[in-house]
Backbone bond lengths (Angstrom), bond angles and torsions (degrees), N, CA, C in turn:
res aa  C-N    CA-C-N  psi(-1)  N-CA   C-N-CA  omega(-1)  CA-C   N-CA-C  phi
1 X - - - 1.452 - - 1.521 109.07 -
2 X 1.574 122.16 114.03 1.019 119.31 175.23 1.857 120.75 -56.32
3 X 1.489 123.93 -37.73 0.994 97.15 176.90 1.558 115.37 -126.45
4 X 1.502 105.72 70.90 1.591 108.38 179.44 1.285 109.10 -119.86
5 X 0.916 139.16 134.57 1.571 155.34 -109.51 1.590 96.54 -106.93
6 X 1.200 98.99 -38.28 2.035 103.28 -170.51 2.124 92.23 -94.20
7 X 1.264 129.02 -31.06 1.219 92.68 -177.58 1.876 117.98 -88.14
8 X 1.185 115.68 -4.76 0.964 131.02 149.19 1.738 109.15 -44.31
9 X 1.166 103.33 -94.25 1.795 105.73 177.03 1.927 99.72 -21.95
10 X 1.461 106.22 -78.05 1.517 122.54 -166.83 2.000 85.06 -28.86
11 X 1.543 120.28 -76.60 1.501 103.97 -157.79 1.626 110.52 -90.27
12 X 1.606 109.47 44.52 1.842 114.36 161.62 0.941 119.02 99.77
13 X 1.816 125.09 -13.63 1.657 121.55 -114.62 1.724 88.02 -110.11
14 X 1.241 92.67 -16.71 2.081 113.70 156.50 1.430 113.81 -135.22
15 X 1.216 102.69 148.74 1.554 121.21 172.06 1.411 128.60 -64.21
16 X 1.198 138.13 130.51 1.074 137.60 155.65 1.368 106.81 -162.61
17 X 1.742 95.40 173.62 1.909 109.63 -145.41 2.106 96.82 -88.34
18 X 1.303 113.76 72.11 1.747 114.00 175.34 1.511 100.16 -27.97
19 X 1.424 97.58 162.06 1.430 118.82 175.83 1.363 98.32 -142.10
20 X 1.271 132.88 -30.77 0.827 123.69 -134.16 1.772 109.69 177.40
21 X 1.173 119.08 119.96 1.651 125.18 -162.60 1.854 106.46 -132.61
22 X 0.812 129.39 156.64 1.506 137.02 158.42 1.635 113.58 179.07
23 X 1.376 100.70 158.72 1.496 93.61 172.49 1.490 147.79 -25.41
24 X 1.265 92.27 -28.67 1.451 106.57 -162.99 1.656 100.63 -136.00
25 X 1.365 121.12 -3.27 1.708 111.91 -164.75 1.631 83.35 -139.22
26 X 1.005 116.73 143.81 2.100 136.41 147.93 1.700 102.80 -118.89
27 X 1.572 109.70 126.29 1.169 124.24 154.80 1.516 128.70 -117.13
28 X 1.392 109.17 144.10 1.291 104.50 -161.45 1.493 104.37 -139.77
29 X 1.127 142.47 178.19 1.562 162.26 153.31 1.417 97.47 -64.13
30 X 1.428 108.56 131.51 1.876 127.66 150.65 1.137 110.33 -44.46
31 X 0.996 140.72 170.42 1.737 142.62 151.27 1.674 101.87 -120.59
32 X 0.813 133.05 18.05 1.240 147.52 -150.76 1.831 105.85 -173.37
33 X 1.206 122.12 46.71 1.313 146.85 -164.43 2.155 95.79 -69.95
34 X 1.576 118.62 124.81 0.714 138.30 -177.28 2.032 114.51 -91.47
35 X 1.407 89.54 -25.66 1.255 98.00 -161.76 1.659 113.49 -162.79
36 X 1.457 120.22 167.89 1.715 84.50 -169.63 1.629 116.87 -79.96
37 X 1.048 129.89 -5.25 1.737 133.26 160.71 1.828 92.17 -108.33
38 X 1.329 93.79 125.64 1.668 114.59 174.04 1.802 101.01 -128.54
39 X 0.813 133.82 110.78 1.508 129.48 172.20 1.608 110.10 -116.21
40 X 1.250 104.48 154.39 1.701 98.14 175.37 1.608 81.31 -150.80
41 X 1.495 94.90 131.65 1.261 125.22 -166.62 1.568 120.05 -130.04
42 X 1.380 107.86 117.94 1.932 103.91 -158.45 1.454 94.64 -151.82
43 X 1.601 85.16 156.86 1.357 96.16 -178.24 1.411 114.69 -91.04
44 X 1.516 102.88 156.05 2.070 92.03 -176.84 1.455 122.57 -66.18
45 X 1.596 103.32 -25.98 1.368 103.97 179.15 1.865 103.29 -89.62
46 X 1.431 80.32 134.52 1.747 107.19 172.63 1.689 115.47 -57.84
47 X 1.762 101.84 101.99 1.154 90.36 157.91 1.500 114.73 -140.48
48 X 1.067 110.55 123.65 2.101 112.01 -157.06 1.713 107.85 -28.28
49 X 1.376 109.00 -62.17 1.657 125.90 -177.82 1.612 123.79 -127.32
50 X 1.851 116.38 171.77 1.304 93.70 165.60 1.665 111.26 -78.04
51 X 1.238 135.43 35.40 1.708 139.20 173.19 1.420 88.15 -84.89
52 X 1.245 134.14 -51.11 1.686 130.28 -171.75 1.131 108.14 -51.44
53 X 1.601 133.82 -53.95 1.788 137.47 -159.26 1.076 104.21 -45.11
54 X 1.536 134.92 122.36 1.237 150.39 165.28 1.597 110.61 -124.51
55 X 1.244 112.35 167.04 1.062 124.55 177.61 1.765 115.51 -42.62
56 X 0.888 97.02 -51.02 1.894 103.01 174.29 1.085 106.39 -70.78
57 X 1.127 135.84 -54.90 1.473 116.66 -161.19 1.750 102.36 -110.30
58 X 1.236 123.80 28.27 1.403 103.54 178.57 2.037 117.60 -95.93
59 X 1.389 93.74 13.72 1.926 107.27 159.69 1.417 105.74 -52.02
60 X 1.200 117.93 -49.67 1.474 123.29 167.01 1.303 125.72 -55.78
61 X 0.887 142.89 -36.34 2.031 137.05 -173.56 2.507 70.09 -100.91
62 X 0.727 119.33 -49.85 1.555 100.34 -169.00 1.744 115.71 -52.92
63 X 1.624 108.25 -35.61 1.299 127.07 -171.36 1.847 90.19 -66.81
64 X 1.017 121.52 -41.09 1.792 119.24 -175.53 1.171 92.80 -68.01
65 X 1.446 139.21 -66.78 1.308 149.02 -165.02 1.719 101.56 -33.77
66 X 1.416 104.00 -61.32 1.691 118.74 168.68 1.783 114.05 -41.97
67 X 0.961 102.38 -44.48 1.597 106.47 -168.67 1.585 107.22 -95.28
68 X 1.156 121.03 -15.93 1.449 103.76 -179.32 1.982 118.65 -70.86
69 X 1.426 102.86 -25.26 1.451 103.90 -178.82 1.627 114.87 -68.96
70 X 1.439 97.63 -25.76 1.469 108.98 -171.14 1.739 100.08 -73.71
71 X 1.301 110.67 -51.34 1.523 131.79 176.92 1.392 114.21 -42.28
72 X 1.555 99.47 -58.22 1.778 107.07 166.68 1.695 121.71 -66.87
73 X 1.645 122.35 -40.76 1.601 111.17 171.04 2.066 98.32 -63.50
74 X 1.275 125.05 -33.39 1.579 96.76 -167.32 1.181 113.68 -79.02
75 X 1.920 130.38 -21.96 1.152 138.26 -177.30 2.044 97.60 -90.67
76 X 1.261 114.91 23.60 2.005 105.50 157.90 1.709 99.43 70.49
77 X 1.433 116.22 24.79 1.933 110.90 -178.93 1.207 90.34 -82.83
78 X 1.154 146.97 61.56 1.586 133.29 -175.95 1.518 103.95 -69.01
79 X 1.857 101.51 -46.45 1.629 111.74 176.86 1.337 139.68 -59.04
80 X 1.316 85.83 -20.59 1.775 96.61 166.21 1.607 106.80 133.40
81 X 1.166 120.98 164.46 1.337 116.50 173.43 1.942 127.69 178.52
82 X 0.866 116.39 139.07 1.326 122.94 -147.89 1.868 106.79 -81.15
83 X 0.860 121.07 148.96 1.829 141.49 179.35 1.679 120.47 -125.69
84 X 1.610 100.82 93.36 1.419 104.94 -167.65 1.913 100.58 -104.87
85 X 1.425 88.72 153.91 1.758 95.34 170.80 1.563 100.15 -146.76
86 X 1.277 86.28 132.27 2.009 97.95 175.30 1.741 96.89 -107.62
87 X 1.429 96.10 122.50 1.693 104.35 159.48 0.917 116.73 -90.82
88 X 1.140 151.48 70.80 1.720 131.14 143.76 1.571 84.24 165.16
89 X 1.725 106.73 -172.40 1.140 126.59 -177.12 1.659 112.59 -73.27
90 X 1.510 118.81 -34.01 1.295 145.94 174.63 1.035 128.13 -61.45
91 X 2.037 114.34 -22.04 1.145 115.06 -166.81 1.890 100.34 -110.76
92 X 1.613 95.14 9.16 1.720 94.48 -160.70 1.427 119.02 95.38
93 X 1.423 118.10 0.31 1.800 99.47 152.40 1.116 130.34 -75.94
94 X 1.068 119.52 139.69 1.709 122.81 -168.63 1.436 121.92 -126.01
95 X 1.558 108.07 -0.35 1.580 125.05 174.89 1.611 89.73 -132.00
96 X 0.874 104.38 131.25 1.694 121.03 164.85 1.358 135.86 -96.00
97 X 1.527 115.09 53.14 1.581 148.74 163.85 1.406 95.65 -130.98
98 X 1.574 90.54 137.64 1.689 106.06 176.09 1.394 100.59 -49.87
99 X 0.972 128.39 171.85 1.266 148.34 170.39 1.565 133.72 170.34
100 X 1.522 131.28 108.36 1.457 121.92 165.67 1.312 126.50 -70.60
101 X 1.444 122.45 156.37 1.343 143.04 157.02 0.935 107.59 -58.19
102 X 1.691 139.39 136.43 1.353 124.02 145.83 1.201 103.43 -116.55
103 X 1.482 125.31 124.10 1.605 122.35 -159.11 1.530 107.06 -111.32
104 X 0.963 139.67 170.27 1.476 126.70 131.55 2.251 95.20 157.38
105 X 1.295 100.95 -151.67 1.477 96.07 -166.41 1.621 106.36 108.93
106 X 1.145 120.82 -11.41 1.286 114.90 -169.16 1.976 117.81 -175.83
107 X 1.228 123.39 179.52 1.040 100.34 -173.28 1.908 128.24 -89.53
108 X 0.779 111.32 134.27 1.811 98.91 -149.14 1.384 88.98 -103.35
109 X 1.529 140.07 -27.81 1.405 128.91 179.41 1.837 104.86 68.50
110 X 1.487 96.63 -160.56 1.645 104.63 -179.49 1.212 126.43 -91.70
111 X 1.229 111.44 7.62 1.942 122.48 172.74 0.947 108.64 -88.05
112 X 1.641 127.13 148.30 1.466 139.35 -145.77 1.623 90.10 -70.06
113 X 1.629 116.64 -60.03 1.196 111.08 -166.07 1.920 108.20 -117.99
């Protein structure tokens, strides 16, 4: 997608602080940090929301699934830590590529964030 904000980042074309790279996954730092580890974690291939995941292409939202544990032992989540996804405009997405939260750093209790 020429003008979506995260595949831009994913191929350089903006900056942000990686955590984390693989074939199929780019992780990066929030800029807008919820908590003291904020990660946002997406797949390279463009898909607006999780409403897109279908049978063919859902290697992708699975390939994040793969990388977030790894993401959480190198960023110190030993204690645990939460994985949010907003679908739509309604639910609080505000970039339109799938993408998870990886939250934690601290104690988050029973509130969403």
């Amino acid at each position: 997608m020429n003008d979506c904000l995260f595949c831009k980042i994913i191929a350089g074309e903006i900056p942000s602080t990686k955590v984390y790279e693989d074939e199929k996954v780019f992780a990066f730092r929030d800029i807008n940090p919820q908590a003291p580890v904020h990660v946002l974690v997406v797949p390279k291939e463009h898909l607006a929301s999780a409403n897109e995941i279908t049978a063919a292409n859902a290697g992708c939202a699975a390939a994040c699934f793969e990388a977030i544990p790894k993401i959480a032992a190198a960023e110190g989540l030993t204690e645990g830590y939460r994985v949010i996804n907003n679908c739509g405009a309604a639910a609080g997405q505000t970039v339109m590529h799938l993408h998870f939260h990886l939250i934690g750093g601290r104690e988050l209790g029973e509130k969403i964030v």
